[in-house]
C-alpha positions in Angstrom: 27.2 -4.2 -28.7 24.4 -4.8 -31.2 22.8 -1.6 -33.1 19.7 -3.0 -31.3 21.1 -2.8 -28.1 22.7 0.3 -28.6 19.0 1.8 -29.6 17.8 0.0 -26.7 19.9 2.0 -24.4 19.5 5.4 -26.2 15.8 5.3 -25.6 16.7 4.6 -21.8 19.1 7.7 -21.6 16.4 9.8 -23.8 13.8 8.7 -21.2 16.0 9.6 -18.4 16.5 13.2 -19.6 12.7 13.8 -19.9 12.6 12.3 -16.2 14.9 14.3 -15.0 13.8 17.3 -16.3 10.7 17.1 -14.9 11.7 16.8 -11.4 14.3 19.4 -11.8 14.0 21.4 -8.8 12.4 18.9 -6.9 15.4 16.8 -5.5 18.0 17.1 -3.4 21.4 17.6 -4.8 23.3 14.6 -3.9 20.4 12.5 -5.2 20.5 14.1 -8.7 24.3 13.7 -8.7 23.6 9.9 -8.1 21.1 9.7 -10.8 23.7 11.6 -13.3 26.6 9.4 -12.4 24.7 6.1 -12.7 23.3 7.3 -15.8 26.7 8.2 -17.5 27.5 4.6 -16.5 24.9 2.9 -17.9 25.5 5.5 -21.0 29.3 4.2 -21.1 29.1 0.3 -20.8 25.2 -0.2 -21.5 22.8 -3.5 -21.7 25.5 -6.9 -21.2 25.8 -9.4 -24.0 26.2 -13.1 -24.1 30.3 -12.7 -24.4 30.0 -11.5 -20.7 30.5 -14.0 -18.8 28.4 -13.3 -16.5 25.3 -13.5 -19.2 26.7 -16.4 -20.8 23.4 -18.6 -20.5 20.8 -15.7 -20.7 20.0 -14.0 -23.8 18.5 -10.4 -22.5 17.5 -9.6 -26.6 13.7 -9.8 -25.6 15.1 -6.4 -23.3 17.0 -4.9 -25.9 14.6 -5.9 -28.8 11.7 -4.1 -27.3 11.5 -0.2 -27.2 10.1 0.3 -23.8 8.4 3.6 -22.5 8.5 4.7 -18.3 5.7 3.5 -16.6 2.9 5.8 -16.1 1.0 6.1 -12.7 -2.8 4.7 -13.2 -6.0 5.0 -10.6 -5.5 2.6 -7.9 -8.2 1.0 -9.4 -7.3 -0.8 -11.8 -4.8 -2.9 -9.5 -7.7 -3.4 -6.9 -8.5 -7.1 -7.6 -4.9 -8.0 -8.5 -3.6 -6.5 -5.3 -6.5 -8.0 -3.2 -5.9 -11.6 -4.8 -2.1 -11.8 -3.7 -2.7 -9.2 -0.3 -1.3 -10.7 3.1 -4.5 -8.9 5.0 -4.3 -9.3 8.6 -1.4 -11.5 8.3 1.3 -8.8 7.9 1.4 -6.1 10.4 2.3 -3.3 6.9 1.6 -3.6 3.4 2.9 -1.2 0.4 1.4 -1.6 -2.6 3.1 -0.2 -5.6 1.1 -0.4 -8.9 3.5 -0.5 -12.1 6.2 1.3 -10.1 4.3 3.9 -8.6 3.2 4.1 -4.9 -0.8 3.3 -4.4 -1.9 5.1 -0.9 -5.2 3.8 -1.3 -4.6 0.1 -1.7 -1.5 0.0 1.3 -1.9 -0.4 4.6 1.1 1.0 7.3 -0.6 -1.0 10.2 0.1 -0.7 14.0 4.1 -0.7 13.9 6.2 -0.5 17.1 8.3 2.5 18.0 11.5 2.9 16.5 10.6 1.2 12.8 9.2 3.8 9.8 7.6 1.5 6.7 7.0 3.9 3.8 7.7 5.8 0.5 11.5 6.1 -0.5 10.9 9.5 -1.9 9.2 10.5 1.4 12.2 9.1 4.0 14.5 11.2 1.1 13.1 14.7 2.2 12.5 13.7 5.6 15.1 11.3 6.2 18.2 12.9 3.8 21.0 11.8 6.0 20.1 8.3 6.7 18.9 7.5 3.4 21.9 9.3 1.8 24.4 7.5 4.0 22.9 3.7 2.4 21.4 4.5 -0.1 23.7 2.9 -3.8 26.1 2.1 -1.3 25.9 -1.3 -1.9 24.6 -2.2 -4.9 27.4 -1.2 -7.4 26.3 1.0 -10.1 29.7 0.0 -11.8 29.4 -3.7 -11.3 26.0 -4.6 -13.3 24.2 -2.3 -16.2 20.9 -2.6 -14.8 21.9 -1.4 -11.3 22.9 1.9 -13.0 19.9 2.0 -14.8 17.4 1.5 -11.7 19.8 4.5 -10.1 19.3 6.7 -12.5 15.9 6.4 -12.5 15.7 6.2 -8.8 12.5 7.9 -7.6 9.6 5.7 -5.9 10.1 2.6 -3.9 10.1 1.3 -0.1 11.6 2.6 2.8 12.4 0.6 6.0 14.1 1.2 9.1 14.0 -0.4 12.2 16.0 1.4 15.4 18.2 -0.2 17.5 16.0 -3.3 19.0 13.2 -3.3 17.7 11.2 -6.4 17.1 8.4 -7.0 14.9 6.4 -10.3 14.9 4.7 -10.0 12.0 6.4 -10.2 8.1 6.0 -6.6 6.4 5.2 -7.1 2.7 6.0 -5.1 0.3 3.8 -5.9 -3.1 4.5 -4.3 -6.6 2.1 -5.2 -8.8 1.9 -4.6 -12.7 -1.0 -4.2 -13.9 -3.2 -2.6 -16.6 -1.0 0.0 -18.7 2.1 -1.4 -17.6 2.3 -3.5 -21.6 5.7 -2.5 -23.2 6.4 -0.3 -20.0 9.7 -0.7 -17.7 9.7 0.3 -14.2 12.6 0.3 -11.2 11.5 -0.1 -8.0 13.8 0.4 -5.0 14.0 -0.8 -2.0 16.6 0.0 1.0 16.0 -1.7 4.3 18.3 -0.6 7.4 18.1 -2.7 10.5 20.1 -1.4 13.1 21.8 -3.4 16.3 19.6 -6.2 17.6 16.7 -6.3 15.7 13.9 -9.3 14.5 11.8 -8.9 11.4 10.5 -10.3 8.7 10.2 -8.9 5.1 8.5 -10.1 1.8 8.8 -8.7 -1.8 6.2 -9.7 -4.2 6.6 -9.6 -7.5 3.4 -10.1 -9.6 1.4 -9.2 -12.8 -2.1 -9.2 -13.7 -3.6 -10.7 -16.9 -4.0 -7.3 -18.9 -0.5 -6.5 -17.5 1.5 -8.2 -20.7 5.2 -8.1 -21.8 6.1 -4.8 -19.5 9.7 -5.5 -18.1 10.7 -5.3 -14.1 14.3 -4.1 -13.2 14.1 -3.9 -9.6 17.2 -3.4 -7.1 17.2 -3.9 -3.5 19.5 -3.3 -0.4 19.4 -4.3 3.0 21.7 -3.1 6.0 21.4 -6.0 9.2 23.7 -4.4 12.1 24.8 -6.3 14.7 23.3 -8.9 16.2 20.1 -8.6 13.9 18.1 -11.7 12.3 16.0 -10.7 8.9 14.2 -13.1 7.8 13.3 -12.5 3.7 11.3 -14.0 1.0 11.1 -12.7 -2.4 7.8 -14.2 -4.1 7.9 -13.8 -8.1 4.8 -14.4 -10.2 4.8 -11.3 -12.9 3.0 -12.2 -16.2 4.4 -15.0 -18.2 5.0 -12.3 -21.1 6.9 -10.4 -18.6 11.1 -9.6 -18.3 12.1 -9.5 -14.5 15.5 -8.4 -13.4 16.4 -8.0 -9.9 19.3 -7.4 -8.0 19.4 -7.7 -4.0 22.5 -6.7 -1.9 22.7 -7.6 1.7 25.9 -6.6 4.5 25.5 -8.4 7.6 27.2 -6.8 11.0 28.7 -8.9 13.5 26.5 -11.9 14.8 24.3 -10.8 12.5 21.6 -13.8 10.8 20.5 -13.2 7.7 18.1 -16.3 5.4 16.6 -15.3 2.6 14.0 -17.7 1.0 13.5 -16.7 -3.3 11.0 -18.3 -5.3 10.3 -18.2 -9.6 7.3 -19.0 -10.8 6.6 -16.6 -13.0 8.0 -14.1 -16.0 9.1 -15.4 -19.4 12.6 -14.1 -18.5 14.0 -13.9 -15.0 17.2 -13.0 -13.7 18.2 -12.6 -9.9 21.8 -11.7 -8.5 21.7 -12.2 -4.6 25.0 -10.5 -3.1 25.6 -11.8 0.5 28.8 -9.6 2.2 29.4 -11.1 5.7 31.2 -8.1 7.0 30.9 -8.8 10.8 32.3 -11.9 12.7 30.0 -14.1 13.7 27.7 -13.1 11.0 25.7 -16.2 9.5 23.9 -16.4 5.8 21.1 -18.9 4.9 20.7 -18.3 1.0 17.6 -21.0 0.3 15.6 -20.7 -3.7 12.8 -22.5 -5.5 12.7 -22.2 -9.7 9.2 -23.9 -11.0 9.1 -22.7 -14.7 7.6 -24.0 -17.5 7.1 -23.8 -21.5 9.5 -21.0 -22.9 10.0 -19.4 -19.6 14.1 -19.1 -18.6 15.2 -17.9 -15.1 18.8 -17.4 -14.3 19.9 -17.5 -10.8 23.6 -15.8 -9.6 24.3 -15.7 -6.0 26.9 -14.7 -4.0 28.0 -15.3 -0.2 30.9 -12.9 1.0 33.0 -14.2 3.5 35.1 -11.3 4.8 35.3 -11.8 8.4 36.6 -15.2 10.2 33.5 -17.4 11.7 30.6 -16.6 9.3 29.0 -20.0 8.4 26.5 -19.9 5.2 24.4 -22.5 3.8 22.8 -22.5 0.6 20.0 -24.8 -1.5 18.8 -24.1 -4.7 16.0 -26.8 -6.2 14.8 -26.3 -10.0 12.0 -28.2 -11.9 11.9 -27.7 -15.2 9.3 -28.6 -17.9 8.5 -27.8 -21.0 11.2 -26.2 -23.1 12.2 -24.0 -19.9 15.7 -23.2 -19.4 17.5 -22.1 -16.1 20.8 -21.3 -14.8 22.6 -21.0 -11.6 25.5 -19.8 -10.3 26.3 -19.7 -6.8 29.8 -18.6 -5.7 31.5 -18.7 -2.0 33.9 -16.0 -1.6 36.3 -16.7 1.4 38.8 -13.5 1.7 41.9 -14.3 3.6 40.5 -13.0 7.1 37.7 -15.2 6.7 39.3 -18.4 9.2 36.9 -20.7 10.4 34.5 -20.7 7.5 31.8 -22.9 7.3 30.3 -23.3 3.9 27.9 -25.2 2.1 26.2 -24.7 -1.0 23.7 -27.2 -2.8 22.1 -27.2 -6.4 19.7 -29.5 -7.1 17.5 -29.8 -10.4 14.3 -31.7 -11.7 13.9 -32.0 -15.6 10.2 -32.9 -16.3 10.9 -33.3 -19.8 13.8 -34.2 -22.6 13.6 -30.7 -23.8 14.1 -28.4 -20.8 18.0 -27.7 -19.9 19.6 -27.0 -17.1 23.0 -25.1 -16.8 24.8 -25.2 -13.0 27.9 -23.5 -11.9 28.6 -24.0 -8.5 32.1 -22.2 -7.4 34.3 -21.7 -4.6 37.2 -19.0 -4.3 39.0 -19.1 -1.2 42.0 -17.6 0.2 42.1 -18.4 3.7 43.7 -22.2 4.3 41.4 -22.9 8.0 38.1 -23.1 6.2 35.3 -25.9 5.6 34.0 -25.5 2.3 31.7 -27.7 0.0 29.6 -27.2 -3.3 27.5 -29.8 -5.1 25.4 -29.7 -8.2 23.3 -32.5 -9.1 20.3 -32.6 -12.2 18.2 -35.3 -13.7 15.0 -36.7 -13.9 12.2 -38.0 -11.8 13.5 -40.9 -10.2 12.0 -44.1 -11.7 12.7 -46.8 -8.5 10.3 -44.0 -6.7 8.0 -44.3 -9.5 7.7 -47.7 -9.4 7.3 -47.4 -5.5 4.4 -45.6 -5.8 2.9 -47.6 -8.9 3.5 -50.7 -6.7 1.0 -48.8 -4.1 -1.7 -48.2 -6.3 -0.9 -44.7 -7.6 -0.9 -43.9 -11.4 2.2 -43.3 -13.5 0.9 -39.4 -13.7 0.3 -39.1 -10.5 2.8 -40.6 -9.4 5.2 -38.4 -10.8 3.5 -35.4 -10.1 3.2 -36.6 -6.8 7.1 -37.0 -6.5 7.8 -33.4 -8.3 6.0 -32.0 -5.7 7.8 -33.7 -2.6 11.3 -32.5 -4.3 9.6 -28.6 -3.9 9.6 -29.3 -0.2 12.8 -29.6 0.8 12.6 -25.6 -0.1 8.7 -24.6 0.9 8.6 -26.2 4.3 11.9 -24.1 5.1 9.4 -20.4 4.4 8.2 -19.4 8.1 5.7 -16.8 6.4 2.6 -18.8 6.2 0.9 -16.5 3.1 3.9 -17.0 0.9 4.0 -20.8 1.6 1.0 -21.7 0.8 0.8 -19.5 -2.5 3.7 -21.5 -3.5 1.9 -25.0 -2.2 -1.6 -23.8 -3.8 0.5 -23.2 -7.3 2.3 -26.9 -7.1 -0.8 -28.7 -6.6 -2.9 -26.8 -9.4 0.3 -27.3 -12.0 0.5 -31.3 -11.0 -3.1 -31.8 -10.2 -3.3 -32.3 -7.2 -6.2 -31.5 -4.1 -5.6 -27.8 -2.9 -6.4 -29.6 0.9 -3.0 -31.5 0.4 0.1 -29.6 1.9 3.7 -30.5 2.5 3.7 -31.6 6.0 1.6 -35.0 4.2 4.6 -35.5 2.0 7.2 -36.2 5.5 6.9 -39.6 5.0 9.1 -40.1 1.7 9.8 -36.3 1.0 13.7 -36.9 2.5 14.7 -39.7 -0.1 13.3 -37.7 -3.0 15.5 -34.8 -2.0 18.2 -36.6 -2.4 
């Protein structure tokens, strides 16, 4: 480890003793032991490196150069128009709004929700909710698997709460929104969120991810876990748009119960450095996983992308699609593994990486991998990256389009294979609205107009 890194990580411990001296007294016991022991972890093995091989292709020295301090609550106020500007209104049924880490009352909205599902502060559910929080909660994501993990648990405090009882259905998307905003420059914050769905239930959820102009270089290291019992379908998106001075780390874990559905729809459009690990653990039979992702970066921006899809249980098909555009001098890297175990017979697996370089100096790194144990399985993994195709260019050309625009026009198509999968209309046509303003196109045109050659340029 660098002596940069290694101050890096000192400040982190130092700012976790201040933390936790502060709310001595004011937690329960087993959640101050978790803090401690993910804390000593973090303490023993601290930031990753580029010899990890897990980090190869992502240099995190913009993390461990920068001497962060614990974001600071602020008046609702100065998140008003930021929150507002990316807000789902009417269209979700709840929205929490957590401004540089901290919960904002005044700017959220709980809504009418059925009986049987509770939307609100972790640290709330932790006094009135100890056992069922304390039975999921860092259960699945592993405090001794990835540094940042520990970190977020040892500073584990405010964040969202979700559980829905047995049946429950809820038409509407609940969105969660953290915003960063004024005062969150040079600041690091760790949201949480645990969602538990028990038996049988229907929901949507959507984590947003953005930053407002005066937000600057703050860094995100957010940590997620969902619980889908039997029979459940979740529906997920995870919208990312923090400032493009901004470092975003995130880490989701999902176990699915028997029959259980699980599709989860991430985009990157934002933050000058990005990482996501997406842990999928099919623990049920029957349990099925639909991992689909969209990486639009730009400039210097780099996002790195490493999923994984479980297979512990026999009959548990997954799918997967991953589409990249890269301009600029934008890097990004995926790495998407299918675990089969040797229980897991009759798997049915498929995992696609596709990726569109806009220019000769962005690069693209791909690992697609399979690791299987079982010998009755149906497995496949394919990686493909290069340019826009030309034969399509000159189809357009031959039409009356313009070179530009006709490439633009064909970057965009290639996004819809991914956007026209996203059920929750807000987050689609964010993502839509943000294509057509980076190629230049009208704000009226959506994907549904692209059907008519959209299929070929996928390919």
């Amino acid at each position: 480890m660098t002596q940069l890194a290694t101050e890096e990580k000192t400040i982190h411990v130092d700012l976790y003793a201040r933390l936790a001296e502060a709310s001595r007294n004011g937690s329960p016991p087993w959640l101050d032991e978790l803090r401690r022991g993910a804390m000593a972890r973090f303490e023993q093995v601290g930031f990753p490196s580029r010899k990890d091989e897990e980090w190869r292709f992502t240099d995190i020295s913009p993390i461990t150069r920068t001497r962060f301090t614990l974001a600071e609550r602020v008046p609702d106020s100065v998140a008003t128009d930021v929150a507002a500007s990316f807000s789902f209104g009417s269209e979700a049924v709840s929205e929490l709004v957590f401004v540089n880490g901290h919960f904002a009352p005044g700017l959220s909205r709980l809504g009418k929700l059925p009986r049987g599902v509770k939307v609100g502060r972790l640290s709330d559910a932790i006094n009135e909710d100890g056992e069922v929080v304390e039975g999921h909660l860092a259960r699945l994501a592993d405090v001794e698997r990835n540094p940042f993990v520990a970190l977020n648990t040892g500073f584990l405090g405010d964040g969202a709460f979700i559980h829905f009882a047995r049946g429950t259905i809820v038409q509407q998307p609940i969105h969660l929104l953290f915003v960063s905003a004024k005062g969150a420059d040079l600041a690091v914050s760790h949201p949480r969120v645990l969602v538990i769905a028990e038996d049988n239930v229907q929901a949507t959820i959507v984590e947003s991810y953005v930053g407002g102009d005066a937000a600057g270089g703050y860094f995100t290291n957010a940590v997620t876990e969902i619980v889908a019992g039997a029979g459940s379908n979740i529906d997920h998106c995870k919208l990312q748009q923090e400032s493009l001075e901004a470092n975003h780390v995130a880490t989701m874990q999902v176990k699915l119960g028997r029959d259980a559905t699980f599709v989860s729809h991430s985009a990157t459009i934002g933050a000058k450095l990005t990482r996501n690990d997406l842990n999928c653990h099919m623990a049920g039979q029957g349990a099925y996983a639909t991992l689909n992702g969209l990486v639009l970066v730009g400039g210097n921006q780099h996002c790195d992308n490493h999923t994984l899809l479980d297979h512990a249980e026999p009959n548990c098909p997954s799918h997967e699609l991953y589409k990249h555009v890269l301009s600029g001098k934008s890097s990004a890297v995926f790495k998407g593994k299918i675990l089969v175990r040797q229980p897991a017979q009759k798997t049915d697996s498929k995992q696609t990486s596709k990726s569109l370089l806009l220019s000769d100096d962005a690069v693209m790194n791909s690992q697609p991998a399979l690791e299987i144990y079982a010998d009755d399985v149906k497995c496949t993994h394919g990686s493909t990256i290069g340019p826009v195709d030309e034969d399509m260019v000159f189809y357009l050309r031959s039409r009356g389009v313009s070179l530009d625009a006709a490439r633009h026009l064909l970057t965009y198509a290639f996004a819809a294979d991914i956007t026209r999968r996203i059920k929750v209309e807000p987050v689609r046509r964010r993502l839509e609205d943000f294509m057509a303003a980076q190629h230049g196109l009208p704000q009226d045109l959506r994907i549904a107009d692209l059907g008519a050659f959209d299929e070929k340029v996928s390919t």
